[in-house]
LOFIKE-341377 format. One line per 8 residues: for each residue x, y, z of N, C-alpha, C, O, CB. Coordinates in steps of 0.001 Angstrom, whole numbers. Each point is the difference from the previous one (the first is absolute). Last residue first. Glycine has a CB too. Layout:
X,Y,Z,X,Y,Z,X,Y,Z,X,Y,Z,X,Y,Z ~ ...
This chain:
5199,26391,-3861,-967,1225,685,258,1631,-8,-804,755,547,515,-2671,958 ~ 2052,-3486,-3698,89,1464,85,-1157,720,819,-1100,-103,-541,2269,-74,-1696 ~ -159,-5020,2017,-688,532,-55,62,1557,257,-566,425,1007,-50,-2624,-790 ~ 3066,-3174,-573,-113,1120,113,-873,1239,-420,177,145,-1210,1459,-1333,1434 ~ -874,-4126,499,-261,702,-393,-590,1076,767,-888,57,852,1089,-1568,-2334 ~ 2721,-3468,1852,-191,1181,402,-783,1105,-994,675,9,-1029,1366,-747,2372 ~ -972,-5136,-148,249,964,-1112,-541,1252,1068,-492,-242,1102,56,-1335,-3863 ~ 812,-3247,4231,254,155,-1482,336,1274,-418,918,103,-814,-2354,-1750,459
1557,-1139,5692,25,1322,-956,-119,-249,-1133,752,-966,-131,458,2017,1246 ~ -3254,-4875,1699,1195,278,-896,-217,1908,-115,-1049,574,-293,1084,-3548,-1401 ~ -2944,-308,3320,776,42,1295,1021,495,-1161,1028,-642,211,-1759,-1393,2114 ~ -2768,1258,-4367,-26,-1240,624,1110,377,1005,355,-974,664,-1216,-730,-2655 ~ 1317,5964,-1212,-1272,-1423,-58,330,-1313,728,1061,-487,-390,-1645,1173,-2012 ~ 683,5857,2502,678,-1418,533,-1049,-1803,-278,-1070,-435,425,2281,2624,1885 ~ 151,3806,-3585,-741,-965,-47,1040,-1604,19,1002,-535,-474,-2969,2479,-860 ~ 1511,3444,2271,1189,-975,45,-1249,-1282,-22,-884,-193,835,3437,1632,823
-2862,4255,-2391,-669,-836,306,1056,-875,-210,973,424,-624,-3238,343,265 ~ 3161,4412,1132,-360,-1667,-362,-520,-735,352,-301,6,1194,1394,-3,-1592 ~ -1186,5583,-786,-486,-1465,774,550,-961,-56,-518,-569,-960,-1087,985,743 ~ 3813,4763,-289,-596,-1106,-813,-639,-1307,964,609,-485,953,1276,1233,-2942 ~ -542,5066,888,213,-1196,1059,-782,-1008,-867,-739,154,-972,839,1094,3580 ~ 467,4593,-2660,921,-1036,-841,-771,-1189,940,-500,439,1036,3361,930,-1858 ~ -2385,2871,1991,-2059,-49,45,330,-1502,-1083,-988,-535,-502,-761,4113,384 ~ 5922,-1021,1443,-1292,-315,1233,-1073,-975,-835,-549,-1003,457,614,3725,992
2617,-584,-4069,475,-1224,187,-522,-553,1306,-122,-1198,257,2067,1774,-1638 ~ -3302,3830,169,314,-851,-1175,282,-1317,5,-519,-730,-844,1166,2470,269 ~ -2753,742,4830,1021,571,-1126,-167,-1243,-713,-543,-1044,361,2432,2749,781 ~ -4668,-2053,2554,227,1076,-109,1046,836,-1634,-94,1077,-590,-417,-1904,3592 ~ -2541,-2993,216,878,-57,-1013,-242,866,-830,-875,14,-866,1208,-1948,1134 ~ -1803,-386,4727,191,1307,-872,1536,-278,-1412,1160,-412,-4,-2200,2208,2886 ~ -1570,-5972,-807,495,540,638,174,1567,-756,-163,-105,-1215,996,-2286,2344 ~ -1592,-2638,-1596,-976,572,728,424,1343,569,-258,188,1189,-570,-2435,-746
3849,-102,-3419,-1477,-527,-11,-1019,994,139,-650,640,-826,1417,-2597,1775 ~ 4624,2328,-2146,-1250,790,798,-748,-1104,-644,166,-372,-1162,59,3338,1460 ~ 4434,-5233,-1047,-699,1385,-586,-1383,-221,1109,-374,-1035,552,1288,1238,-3800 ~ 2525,-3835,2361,-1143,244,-997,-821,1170,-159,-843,244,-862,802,-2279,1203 ~ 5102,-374,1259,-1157,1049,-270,-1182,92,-297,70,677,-1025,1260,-209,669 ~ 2826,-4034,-601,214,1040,1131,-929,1168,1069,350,456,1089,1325,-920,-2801 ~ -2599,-4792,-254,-179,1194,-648,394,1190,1150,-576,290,1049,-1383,-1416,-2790 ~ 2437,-4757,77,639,944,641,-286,1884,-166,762,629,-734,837,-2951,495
-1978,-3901,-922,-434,1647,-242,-137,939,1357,-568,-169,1079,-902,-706,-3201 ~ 3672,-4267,1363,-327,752,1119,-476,1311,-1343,906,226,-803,1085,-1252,3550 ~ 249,-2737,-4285,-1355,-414,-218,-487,948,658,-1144,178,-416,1163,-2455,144 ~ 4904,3239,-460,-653,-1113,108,-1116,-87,-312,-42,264,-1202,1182,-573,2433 ~ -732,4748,-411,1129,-1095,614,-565,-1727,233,-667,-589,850,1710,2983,637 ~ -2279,3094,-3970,-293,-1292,333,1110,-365,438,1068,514,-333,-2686,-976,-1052 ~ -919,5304,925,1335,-1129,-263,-589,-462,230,-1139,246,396,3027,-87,-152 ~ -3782,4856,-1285,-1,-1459,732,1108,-760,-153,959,470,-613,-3120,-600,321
1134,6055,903,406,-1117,-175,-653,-1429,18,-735,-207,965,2130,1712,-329 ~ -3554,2909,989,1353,-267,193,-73,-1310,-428,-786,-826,465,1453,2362,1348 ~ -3671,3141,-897,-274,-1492,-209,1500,174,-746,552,965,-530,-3688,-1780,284 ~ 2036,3638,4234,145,326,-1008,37,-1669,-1180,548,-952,556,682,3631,837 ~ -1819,-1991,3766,-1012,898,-821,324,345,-1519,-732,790,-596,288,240,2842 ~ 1797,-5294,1404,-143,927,-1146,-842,1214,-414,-1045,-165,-629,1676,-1707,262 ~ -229,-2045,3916,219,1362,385,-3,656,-1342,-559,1094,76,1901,-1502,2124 ~ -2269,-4169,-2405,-1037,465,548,520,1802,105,-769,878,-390,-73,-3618,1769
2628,-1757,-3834,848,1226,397,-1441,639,520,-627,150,-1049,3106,153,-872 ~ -1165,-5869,892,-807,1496,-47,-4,924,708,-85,-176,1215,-1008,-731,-1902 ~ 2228,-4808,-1018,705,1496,773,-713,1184,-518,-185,215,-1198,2668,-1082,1328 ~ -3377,-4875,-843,-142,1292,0,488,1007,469,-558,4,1097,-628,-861,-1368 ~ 1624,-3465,908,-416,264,-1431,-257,901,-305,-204,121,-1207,-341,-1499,1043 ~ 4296,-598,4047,-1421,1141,-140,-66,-344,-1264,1020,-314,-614,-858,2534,2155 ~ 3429,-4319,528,-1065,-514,-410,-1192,965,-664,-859,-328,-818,1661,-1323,2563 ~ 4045,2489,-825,-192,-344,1138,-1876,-1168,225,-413,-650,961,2465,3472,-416
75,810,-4244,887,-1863,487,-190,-219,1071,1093,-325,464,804,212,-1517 ~ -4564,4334,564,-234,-1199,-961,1167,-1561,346,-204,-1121,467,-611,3451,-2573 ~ 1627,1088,4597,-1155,-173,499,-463,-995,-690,-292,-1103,463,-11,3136,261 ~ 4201,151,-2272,53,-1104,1333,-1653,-593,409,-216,-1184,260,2597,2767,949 ~ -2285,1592,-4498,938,-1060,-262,345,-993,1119,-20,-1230,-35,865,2823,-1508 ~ -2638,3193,2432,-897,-1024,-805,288,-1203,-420,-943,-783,117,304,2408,-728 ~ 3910,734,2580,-820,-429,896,-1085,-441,-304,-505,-926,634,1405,2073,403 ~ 2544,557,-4110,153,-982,1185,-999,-108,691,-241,-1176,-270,2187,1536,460
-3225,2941,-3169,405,-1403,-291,488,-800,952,-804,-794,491,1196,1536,-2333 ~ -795,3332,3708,-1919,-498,-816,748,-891,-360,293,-704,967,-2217,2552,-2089 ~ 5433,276,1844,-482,-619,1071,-784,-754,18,63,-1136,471,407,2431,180 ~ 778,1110,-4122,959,-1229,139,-404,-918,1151,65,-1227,71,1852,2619,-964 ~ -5669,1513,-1485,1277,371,172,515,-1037,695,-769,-858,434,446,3130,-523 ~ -3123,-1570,-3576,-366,-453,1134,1419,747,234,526,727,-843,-2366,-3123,911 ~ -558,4987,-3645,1067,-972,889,186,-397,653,352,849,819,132,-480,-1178 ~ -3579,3406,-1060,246,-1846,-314,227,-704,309,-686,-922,443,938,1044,-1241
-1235,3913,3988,1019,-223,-1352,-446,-933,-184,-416,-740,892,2394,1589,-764 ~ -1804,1355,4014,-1237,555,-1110,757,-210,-1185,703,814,-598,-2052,1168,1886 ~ 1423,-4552,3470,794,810,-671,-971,94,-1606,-778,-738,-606,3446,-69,2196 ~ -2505,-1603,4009,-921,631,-1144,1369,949,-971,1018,531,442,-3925,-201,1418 ~ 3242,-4777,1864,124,1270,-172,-484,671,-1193,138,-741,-973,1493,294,2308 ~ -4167,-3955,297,1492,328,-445,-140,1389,299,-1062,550,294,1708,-2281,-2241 ~ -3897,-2135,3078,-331,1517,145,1779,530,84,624,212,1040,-3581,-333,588 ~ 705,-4884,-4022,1055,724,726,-620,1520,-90,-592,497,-958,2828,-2219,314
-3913,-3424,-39,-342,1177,-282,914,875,679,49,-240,1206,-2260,-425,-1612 ~ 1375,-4650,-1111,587,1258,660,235,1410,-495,562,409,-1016,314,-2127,1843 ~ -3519,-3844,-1287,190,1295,-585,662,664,1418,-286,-261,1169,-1921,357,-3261 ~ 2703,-5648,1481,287,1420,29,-622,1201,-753,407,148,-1152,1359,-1306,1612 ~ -3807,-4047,-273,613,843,-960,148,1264,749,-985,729,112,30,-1847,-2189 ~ 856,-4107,3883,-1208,1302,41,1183,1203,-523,1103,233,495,-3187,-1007,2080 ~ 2791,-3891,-1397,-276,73,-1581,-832,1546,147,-951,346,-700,645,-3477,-213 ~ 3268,1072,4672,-1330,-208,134,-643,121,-1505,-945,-787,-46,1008,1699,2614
4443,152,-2200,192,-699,517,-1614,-741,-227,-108,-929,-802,2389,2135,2186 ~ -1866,3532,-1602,309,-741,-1338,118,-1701,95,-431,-600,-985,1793,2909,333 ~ -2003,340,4385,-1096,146,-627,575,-792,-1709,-551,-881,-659,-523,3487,2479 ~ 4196,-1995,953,-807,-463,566,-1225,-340,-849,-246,-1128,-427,1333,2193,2227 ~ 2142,2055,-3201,58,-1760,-220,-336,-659,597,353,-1137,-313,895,1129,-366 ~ -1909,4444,1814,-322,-367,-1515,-1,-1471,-348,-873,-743,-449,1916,2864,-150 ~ 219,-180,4736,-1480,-577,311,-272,59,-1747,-1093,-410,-389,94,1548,3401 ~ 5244,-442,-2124,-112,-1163,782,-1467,-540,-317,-372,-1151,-232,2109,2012,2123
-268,3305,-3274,306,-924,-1129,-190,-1096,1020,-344,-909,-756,2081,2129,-1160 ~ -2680,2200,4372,-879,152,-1217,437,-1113,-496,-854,-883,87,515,3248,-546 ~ 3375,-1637,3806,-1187,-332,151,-885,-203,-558,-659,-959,401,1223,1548,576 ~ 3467,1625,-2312,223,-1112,288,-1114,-1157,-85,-124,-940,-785,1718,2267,1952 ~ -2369,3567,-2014,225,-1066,-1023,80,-1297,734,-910,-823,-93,2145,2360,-1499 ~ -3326,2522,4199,1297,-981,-146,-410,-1206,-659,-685,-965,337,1780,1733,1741 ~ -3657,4577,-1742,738,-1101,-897,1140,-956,573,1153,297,-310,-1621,1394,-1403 ~ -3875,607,4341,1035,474,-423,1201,-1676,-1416,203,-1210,-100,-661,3502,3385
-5702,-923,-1787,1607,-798,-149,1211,278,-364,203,-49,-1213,-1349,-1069,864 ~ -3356,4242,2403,721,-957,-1705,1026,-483,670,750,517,828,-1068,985,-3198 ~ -3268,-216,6360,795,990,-1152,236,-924,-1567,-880,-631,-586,2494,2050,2909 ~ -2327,-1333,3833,-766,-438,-1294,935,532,-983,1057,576,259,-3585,-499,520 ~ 4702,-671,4411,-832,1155,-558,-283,-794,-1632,918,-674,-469,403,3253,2091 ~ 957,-4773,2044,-549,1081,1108,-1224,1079,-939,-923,703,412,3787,-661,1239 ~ 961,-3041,-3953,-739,-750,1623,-1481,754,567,-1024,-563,385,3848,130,636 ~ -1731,1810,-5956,1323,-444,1152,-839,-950,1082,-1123,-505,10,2808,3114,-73
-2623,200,-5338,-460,-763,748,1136,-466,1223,1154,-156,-400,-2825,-381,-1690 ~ 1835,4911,-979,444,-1512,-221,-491,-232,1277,161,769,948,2003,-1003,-2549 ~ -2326,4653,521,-987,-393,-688,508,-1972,440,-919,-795,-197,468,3561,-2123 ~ 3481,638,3528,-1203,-193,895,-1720,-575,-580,-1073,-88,597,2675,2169,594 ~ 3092,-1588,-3428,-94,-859,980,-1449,-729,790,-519,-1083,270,2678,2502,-245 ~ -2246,1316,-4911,839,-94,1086,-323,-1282,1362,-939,-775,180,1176,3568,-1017 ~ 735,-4771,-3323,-503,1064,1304,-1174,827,-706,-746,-262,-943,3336,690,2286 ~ 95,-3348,-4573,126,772,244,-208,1094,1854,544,1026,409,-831,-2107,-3301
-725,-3386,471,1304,33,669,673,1032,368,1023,-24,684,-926,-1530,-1640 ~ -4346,-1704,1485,-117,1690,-381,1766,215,342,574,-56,1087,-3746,1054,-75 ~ -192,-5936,-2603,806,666,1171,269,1758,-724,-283,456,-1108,1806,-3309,2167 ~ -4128,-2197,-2218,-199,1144,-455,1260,438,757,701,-981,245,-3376,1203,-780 ~ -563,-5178,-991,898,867,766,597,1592,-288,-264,369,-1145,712,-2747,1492 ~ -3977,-2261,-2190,-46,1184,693,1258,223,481,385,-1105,379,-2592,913,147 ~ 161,-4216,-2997,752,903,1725,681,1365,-329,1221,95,-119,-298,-2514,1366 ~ -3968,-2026,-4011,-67,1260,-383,646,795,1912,-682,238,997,-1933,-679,-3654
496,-4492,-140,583,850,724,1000,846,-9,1029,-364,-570,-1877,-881,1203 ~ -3348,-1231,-4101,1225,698,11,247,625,2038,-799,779,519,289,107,-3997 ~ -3441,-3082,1826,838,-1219,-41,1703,690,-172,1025,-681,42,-3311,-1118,-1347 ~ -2051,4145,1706,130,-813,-1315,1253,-432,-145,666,82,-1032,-2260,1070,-53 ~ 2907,1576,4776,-1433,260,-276,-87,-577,-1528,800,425,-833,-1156,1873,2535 ~ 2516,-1179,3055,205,-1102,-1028,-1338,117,-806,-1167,-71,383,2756,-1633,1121 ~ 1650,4881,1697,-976,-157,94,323,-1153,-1253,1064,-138,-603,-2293,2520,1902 ~ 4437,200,3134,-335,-1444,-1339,-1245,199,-368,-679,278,988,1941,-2303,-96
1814,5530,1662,-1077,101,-389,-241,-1332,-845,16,156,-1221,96,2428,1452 ~ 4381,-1809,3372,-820,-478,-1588,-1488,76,110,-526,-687,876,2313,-1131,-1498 ~ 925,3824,4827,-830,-798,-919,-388,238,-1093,-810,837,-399,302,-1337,1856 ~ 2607,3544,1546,1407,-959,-649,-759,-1054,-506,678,-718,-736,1406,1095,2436 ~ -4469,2972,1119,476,749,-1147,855,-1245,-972,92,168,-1216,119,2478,2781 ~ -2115,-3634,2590,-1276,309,-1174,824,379,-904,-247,-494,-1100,-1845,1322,2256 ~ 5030,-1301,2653,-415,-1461,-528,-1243,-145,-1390,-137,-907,-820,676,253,3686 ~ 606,4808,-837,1269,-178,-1072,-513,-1594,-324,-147,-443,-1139,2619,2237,2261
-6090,1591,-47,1139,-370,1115,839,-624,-1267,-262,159,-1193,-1062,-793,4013 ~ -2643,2519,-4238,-313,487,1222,995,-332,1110,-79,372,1170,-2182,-493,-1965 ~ 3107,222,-4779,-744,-773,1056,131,722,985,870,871,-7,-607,-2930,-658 ~ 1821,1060,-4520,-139,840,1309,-1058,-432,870,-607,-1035,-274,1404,2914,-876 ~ 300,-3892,-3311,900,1174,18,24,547,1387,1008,656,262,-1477,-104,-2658 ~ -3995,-2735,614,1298,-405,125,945,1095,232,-447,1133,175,-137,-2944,-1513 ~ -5292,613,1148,854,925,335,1512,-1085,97,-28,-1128,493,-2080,3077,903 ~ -3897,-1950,-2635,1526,-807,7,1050,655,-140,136,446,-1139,-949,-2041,282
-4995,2572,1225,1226,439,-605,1604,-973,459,34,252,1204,-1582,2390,-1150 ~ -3782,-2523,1512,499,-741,-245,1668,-36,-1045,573,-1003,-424,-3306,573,1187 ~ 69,3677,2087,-649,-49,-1457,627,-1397,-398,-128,8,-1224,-33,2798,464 ~ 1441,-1231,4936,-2074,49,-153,-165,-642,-1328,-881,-814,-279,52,3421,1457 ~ 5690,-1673,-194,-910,-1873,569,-1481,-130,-120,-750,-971,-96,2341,663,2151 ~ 1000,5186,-3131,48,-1459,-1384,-715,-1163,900,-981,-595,-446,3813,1006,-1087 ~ -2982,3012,4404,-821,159,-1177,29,-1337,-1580,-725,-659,-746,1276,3584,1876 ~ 2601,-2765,2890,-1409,-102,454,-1065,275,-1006,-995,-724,-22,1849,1351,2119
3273,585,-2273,3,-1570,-370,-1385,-252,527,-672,-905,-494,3345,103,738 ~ -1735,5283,-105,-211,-86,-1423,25,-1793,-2,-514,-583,-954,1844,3318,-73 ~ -941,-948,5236,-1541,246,-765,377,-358,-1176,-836,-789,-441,-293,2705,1551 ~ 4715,-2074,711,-401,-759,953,-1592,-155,-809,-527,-1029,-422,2307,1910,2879 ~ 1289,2414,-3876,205,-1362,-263,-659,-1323,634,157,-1140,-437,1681,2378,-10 ~ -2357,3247,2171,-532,304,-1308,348,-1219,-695,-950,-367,-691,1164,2899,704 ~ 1337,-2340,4426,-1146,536,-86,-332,-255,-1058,-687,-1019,69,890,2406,1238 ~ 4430,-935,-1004,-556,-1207,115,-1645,-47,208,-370,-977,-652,2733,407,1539
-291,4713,-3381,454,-847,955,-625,-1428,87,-694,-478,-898,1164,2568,1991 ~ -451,1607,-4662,-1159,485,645,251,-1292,1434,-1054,-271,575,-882,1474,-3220 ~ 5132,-2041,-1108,-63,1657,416,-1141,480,647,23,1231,-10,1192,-776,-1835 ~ -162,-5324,597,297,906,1415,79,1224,23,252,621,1033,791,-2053,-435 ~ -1251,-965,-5146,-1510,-434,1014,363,325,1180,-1068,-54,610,141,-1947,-1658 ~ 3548,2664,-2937,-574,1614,826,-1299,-469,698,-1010,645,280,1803,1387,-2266 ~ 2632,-4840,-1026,446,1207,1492,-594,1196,29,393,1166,36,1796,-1801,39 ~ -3710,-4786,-1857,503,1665,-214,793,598,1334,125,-224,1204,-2431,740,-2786
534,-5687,417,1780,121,-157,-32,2236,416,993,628,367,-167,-3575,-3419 ~ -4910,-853,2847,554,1269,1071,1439,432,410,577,362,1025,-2513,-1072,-125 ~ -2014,-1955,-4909,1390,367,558,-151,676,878,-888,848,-89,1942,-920,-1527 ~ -5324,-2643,458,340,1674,54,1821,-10,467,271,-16,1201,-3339,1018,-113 ~ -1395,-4506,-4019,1597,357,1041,-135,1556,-168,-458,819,-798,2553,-3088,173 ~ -5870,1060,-1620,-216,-1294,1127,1758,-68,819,246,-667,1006,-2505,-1220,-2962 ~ -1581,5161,-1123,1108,21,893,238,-1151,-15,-1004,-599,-387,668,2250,1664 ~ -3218,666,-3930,-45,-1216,432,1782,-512,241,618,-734,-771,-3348,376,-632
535,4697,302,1035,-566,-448,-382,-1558,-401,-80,-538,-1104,1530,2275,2533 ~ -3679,564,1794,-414,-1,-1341,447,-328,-676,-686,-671,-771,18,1689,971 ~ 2522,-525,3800,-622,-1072,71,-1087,-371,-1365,-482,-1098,-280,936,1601,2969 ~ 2818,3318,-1736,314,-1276,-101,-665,-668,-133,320,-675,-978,823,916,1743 ~ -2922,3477,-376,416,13,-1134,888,-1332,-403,33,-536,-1108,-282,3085,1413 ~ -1610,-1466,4237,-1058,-573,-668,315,102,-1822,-818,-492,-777,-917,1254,3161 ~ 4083,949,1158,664,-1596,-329,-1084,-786,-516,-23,-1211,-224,1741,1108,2146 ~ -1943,4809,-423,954,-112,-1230,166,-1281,-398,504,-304,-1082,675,2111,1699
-3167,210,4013,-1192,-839,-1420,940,-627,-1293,-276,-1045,-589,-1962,3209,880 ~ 4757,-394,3785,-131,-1355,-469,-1274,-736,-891,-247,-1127,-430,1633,1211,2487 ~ 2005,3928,-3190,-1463,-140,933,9,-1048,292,535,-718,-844,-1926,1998,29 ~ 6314,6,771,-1130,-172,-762,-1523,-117,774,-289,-185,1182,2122,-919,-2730 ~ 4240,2910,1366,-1130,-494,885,-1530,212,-809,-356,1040,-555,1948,-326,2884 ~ 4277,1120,-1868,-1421,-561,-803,-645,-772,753,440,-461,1053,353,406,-3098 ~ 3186,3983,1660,-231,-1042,1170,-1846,-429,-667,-965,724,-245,2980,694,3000 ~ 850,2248,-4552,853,-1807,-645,-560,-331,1271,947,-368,695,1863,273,-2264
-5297,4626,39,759,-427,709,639,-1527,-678,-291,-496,-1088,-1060,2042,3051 ~ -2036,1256,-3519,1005,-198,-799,1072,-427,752,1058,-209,-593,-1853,1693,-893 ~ -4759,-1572,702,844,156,1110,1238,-308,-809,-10,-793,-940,-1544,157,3081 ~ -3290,2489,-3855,1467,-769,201,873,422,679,408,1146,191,-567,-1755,-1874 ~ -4602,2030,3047,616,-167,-1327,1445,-363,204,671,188,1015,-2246,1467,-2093 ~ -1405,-4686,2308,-723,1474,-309,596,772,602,-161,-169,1208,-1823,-329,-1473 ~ 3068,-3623,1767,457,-231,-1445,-222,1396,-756,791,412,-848,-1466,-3082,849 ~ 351,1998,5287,-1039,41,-1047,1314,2,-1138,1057,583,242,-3644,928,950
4197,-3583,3305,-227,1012,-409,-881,51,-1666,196,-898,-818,2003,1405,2640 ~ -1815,-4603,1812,587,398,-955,-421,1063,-252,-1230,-67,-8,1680,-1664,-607 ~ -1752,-998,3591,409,1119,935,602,632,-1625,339,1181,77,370,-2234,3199 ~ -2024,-3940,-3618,-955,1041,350,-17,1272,511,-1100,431,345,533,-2080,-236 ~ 3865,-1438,-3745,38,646,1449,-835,870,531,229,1208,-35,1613,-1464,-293 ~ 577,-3654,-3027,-1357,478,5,-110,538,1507,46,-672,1031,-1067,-1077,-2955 ~ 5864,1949,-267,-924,-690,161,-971,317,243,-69,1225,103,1168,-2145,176 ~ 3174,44,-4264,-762,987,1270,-964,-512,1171,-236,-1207,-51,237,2750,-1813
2073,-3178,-2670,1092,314,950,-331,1111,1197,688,779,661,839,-1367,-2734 ~ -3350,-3366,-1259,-685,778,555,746,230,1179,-12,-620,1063,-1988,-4,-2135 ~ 2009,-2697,-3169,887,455,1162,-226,933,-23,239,589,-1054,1250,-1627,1206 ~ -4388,-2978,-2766,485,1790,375,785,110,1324,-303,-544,1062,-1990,1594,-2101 ~ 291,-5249,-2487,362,218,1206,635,1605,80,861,350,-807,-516,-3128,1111 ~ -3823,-2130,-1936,558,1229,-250,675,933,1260,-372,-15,1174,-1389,-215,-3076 ~ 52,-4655,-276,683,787,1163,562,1091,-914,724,97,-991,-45,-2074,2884 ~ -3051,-480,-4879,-638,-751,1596,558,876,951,-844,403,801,853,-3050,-1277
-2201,4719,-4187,814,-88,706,134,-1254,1266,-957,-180,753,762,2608,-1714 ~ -3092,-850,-2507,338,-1205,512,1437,-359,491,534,-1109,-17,-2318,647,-1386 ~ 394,5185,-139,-879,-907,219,809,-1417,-439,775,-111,-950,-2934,1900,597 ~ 4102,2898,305,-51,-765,1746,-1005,-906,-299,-400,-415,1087,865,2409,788 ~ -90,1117,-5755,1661,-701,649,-565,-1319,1101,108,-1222,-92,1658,4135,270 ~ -5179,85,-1480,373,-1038,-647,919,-671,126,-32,-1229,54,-843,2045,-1025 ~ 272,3087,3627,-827,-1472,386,177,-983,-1232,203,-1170,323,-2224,2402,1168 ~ 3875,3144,-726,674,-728,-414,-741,-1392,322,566,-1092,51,1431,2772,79
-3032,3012,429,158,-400,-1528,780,-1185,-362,451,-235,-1121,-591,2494,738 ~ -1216,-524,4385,-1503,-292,-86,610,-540,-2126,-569,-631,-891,-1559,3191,3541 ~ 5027,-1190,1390,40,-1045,-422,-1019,-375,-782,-75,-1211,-211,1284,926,1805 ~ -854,4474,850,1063,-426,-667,972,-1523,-701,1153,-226,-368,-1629,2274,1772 ~ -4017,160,837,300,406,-1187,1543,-420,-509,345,-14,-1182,-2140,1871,1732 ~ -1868,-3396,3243,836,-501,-1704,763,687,-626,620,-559,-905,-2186,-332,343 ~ -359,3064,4381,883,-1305,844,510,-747,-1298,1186,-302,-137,-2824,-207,2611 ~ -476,5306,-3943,-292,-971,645,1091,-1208,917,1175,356,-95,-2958,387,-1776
1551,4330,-719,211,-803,-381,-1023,-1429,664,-1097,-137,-541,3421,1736,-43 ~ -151,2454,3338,-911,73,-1125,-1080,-512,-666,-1164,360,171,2674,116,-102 ~ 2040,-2563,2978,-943,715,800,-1324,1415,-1145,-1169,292,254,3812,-818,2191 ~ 1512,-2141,-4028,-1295,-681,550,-721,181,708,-933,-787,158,1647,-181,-514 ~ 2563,3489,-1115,-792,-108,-967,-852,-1062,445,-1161,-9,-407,2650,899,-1265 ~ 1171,425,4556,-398,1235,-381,-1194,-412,-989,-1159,412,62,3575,889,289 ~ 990,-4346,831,-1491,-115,1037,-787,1043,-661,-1122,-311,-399,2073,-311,2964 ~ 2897,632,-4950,-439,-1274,-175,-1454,-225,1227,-1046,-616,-210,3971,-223,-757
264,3923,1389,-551,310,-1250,-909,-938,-347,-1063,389,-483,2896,682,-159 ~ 48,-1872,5476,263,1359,-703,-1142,126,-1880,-1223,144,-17,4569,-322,1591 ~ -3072,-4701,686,241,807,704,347,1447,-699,330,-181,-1172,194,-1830,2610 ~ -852,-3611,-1999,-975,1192,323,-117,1072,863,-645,31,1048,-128,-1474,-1667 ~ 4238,-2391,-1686,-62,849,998,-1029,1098,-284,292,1076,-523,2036,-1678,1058 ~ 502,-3804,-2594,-984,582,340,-34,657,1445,427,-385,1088,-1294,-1118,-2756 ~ 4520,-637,-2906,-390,820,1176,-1685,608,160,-599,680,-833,3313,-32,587 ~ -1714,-4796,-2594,766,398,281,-463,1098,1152,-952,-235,743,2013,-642,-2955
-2873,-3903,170,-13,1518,-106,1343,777,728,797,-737,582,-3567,479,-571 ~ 974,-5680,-1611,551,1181,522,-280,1686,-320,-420,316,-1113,1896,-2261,1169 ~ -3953,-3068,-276,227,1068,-1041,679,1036,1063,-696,687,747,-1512,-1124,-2691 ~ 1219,-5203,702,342,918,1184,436,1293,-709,752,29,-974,43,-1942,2715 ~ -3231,-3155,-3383,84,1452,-210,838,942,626,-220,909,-800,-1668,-1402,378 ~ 1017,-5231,-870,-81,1079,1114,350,1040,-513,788,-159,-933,-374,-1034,2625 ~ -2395,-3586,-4198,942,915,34,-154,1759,1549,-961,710,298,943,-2047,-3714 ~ -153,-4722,2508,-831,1197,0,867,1249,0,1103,99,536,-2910,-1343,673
């Protein structure tokens, strides 16, 4: 049977992008892409903010860098028809532990599926597995950038800080079990094509290490693909959900990765 999984790249309802949905409607910024999304099986958005009832009005734009969403807003996810939410961003602690606490609380109402981070580090370092038409399918993510205080610890919620070591352990783990690596990385951002030397090594490791997938979630600018081996590999993919503002802003692409009987086969890409 064949499986579906359709990646996105940066989401964040917040500044220009609420503005207009507060206009507009809770669809408007997906209302043109429902053809895309039908018969999707997993679909998945990294949503680098969080749903925060104390959140300041969207009316009129806010231009500050500290973000925070309605939590009606996740009624645009759920139209979508959501079913993962990365929590690789660094900007789900800028409104503190309070506001992360509600926003996981909001995804468990709706039945939403969360990786990359967590309410403690033992939540944050679990493979997301789902299996679905006979394809399994694990989830993993980490934030290698920070800041600090955005990274999950003993004592405080947040994103997964990056140790490769660890990651590639629970890759071939999971590879071990027949359940197909996706990884999603919250890398350092750079407004260029080009992945950069770092972006490669570390996408590269991730892949030889088992992943079928590697994916650049922090991008705001859409960036590069490779391959390694059988592994596809995309540095970037650019604004989802998010203000896109200039020329190469408003740039990004979907994938979709289609998977048959437990096998990666193939990838298609989708300009937005």
């Amino acid at each position: 049977l064949l499986t579906t999984v359709m990646l996105t790249g940066t989401t964040a309802m917040v500044r220009n992008t609420a503005f207009q949905m507060e206009q507009f409607g809770l669809d408007f910024p997906v209302k043109n892409l429902k053809e895309i999304l039908i018969g999707i099986d997993v679909l998945h958005v990294s949503n680098e903010v969080p749903f925060y009832s104390q959140c300041p009005s969207a009316v009129p734009v806010r231009q500050e860098m500290r973000f925070c969403s309605d939590p009606k807003y996740v009624e645009t996810l759920i139209s979508m028809g959501v079913d993962v939410v990365e929590l690789t961003g660094n900007h789900l602690l800028d409104w503190g532990p309070d506001a992360f606490f509600e926003t996981m609380s909001i995804y468990d109402s709706f039945g939403l599926k969360t990786y990359g981070g967590g309410r403690d580090i033992t939540e944050a370092e679990e493979p997301l597995v789902i299996e679905i038409n006979g394809t399994k399918i694990g989830f993993l993510g980490c934030n290698l950038p920070g800041p600090e205080n955005n990274w999950v610890s003993g004592d405080r919620p947040g994103s997964l800080p990056c140790d490769l070591d660890l990651l590639e352990e629970k890759i071939r783990n999971l590879t071990a079990q027949q359940i197909n690596p996706i990884f999603t990385f919250q890398h350092n951002e750079f407004n260029t094509f080009k992945a950069t030397q770092q972006m490669r090594d570390d996408f590269w490791r991730i892949a030889k290490a088992g992943a079928v997938i590697v994916s650049g979630s922090q991008a705001h600018y859409p960036q590069g693909i490779d391959f390694v081996e059988s592994s596809f590999i995309h540095y970037g993919l650019g604004n989802f959900l998010f203000d896109q503002m200039y020329t190469y802003w408003a740039m990004a692409t979907i994938d979709i990765h289609y998977f048959y009987n437990n096998h990666y086969i193939n990838t298609k890409q989708i300009p937005i």
